[in-house]
N, C-alpha and C positions, 0 to 999 in steps of 0.2 A: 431576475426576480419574478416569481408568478404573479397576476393581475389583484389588483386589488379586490378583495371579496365585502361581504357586510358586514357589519357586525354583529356579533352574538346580544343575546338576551340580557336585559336589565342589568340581572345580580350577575352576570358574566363578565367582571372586569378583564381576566384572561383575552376573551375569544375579544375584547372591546378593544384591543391595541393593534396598532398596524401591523400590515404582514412584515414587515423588517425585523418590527422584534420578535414576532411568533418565530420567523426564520431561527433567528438568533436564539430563542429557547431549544428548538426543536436540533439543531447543529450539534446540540451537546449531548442527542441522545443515538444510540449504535439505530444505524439506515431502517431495520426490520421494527422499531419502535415508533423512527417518525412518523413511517407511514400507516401503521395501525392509529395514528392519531388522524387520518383523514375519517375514521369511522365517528369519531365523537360527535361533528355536527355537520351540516350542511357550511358553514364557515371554515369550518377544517381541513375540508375533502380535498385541495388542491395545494393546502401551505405546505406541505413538504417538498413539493415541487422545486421551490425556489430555495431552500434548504444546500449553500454551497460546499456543503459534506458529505461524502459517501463513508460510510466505518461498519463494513462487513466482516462477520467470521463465520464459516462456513461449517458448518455442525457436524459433517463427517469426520469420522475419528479416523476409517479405515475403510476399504472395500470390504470387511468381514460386517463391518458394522453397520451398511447400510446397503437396501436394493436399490438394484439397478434403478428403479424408478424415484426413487426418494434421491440418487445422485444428479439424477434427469433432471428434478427438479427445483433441486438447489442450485445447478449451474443457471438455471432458466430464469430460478430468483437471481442471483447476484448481477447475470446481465440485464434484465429490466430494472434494476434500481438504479444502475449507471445511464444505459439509452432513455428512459424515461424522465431524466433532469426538463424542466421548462426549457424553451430553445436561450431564452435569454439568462437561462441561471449557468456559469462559470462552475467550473468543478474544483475548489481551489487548495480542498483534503480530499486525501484518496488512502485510506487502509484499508489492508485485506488480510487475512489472518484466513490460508484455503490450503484443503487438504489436495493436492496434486491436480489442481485446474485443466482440463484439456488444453491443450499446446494452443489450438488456432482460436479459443473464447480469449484465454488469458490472453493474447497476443490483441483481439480487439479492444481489451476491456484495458488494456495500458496506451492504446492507442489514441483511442479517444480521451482521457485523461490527458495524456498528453499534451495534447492540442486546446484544452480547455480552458488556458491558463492556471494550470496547477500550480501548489507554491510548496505544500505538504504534502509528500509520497512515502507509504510503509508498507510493505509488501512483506508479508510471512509466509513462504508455503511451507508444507508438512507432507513429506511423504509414507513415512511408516514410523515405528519405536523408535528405529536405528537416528531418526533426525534429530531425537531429544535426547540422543548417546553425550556425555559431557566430554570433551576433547581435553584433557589432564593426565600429564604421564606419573603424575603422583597418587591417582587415586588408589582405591583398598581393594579394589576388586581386581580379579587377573586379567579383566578386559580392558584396563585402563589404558590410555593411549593421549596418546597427543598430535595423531592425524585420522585422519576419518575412514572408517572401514572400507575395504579394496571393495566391497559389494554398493557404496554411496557412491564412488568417484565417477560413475558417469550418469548416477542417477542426475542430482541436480539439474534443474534447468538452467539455459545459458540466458544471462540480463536481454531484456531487452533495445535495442542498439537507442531507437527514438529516445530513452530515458534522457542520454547523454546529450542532447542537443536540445533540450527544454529551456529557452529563456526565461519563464518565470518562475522555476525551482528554486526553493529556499532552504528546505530541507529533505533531505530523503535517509532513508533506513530501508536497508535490503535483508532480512535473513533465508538463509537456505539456498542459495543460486551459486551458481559458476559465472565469475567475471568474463563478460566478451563487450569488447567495446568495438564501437563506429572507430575509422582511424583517424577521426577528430571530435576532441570535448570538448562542447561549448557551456559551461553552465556559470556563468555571470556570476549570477545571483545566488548562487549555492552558498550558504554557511554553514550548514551542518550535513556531518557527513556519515551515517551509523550504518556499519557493516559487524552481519553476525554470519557466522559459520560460510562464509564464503568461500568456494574454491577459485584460485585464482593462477590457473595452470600454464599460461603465458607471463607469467609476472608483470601486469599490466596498472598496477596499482598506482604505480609513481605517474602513469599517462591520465588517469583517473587523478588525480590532486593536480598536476598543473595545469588542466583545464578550469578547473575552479579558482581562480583570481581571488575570491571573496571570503573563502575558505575559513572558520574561526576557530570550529568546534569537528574534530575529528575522531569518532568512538572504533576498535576493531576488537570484536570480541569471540574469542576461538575460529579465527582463521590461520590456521597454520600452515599455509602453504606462503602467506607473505610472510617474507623476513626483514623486511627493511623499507623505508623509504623518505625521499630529501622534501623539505618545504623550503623552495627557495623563498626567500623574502623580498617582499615588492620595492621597486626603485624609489627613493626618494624622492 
C-alpha cells in the first residue's frame, strides 16, 4: 500500500478518505486512468501506486496502424505501469489485452506478476485480422473452418511455463497462445479456468487440469486442437 498522504480540501470529501479506499475506487478504473488521476492534486499524485490492479490494453491494432515510435512507446507504457507498483503494493489482477508484445518485455512483465502474489491473470494478445477469424465449420462464408489457418499455427506464442506453478492463482484466462507446460502443475488454488483460441499441439490439457486440485469452473472456447479431457474427482 502507498504511504499515507493528507488530506484534500474542506469540500473534498473524495480526496478526505483513506488511501485504502481511494485504492479501492481507483482498482476499478483501466491502469492508464488511475494514473492520470495522480494529476488532480497534490493528494493524488502517489495513490495509484498502491492500487493492486494492473488492466492494460494496448491501443495497437497492427503494425500498419502504428510508428515504430508510437509502438516504442506503448510497450514502454505498459512496462512502467507493472515495475512502478509501490514496493509494498502486491499485484493481485493482472489483464492485458496487447497487440503481439515483444517476446523478452512480455516474458518480464508475466514474471514479475507472477511472483507478486497474483490471484487474477487475463492475458489477450492479438496478432493480426486472421486472430479475430471465428473457428466454425458451419459458417456462410467459404473460409469457414473449424481449425485455425495453416498461416496462425506457429504464430501464437507458447504460455509462459512460471504461470503454472503460481501458488496464489485463483483464476486465469489465456486467449491466443499455444499450450507449453513446466513438466509439473502446481496451482492449488486455481478455480477457474478460461481458455480461448488455444493451440494445444502436444495434447497437454488433461496435465493442465490435474494440477489444479481446486478446479470448479472450466470455460474452452474455440480450441480445436483439444478433443477431450477426464476430471477425476477428489477422494473422499
Amino acid at each position: 500500500m502507498a504511504p499515507s498522504h493528507r488530506k484534500g480540501g474542506r469540500g473534498d470529501r473524495l480526496s478526505a478518505l483513506p488511501d485504502n479506499a481511494l485504492e479501492r475506487v481507483l482498482s476499478h478504473l483501466a491502469s492508464k486512468e488511475a494514473v492520470r488521476s495522480s494529476a488532480l492534486s497534490r493528494r493524488w499524485r502517489r495513490v495509484h501506486e498502491g492500487v493492486p490492479v494492473i488492466d492494460l490494453v494496448d491501443p495497437n491494432l497492427a503494425p500498419a496502424a502504428a510508428s515504430a515510435a508510437s509502438e516504442s512507446a506503448s510497450t514502454t507504457w505498459l512496462t512502467s505501469a507493472i515495475v512502478s507498483k509501490g514496493a509494498d503494493t502486491p499485484i493481485r489482477t493482472f489483464r492485458l489485452n496487447a497487440f503481439h508484445p515483444p517476446y523478452d518485455l512480455l516474458d518480464q512483465w508475466i514474471t514479475i506478476v507472477a511472483t507478486s502474489g497474483i490471484e487474477d491473470l487475463d492475458v489477450k494478445l492479438r496478432y493480426n485480422e486472421s486472430s479475430k477469424h471465428t473457428l466454425c465449420p458451419y459458417g456462410l462464408s467459404r473460409g469457414a473452418s473449424a481449425d485455425f489457418l495453416k498461416s496462425d499455427r506457429n504464430r501464437y506464442i507458447r504460455t509462459h511455463r512460471h504461470i503454472f506453478g503460481c501458488p496464489t492463482l485463483r483464476r486465469l484466462q489465456l486467449t491466443n497462445w499455444t499450450l507449453d507446460l513446466p513438466a509439473s502443475v502446481d496451482m492449488a488454488l486455481l478455480d477457474t479456468l478460461c481458455l480461448a483460441r488455444i493451440m494445444d499441439p502436444n495434447g497437454e490439457l488433461q496435465q493442465l487440469i490435474s494440477g489444479c486440485p481446486s478446479l470448479a469452473h472450466l470455460t474452452l472456447e474455440e480450441c480445436p486442437s483439444i478433443e477431450g479431457y477426464s476430471r477425476d474427482e477428489p477422494p473422499p
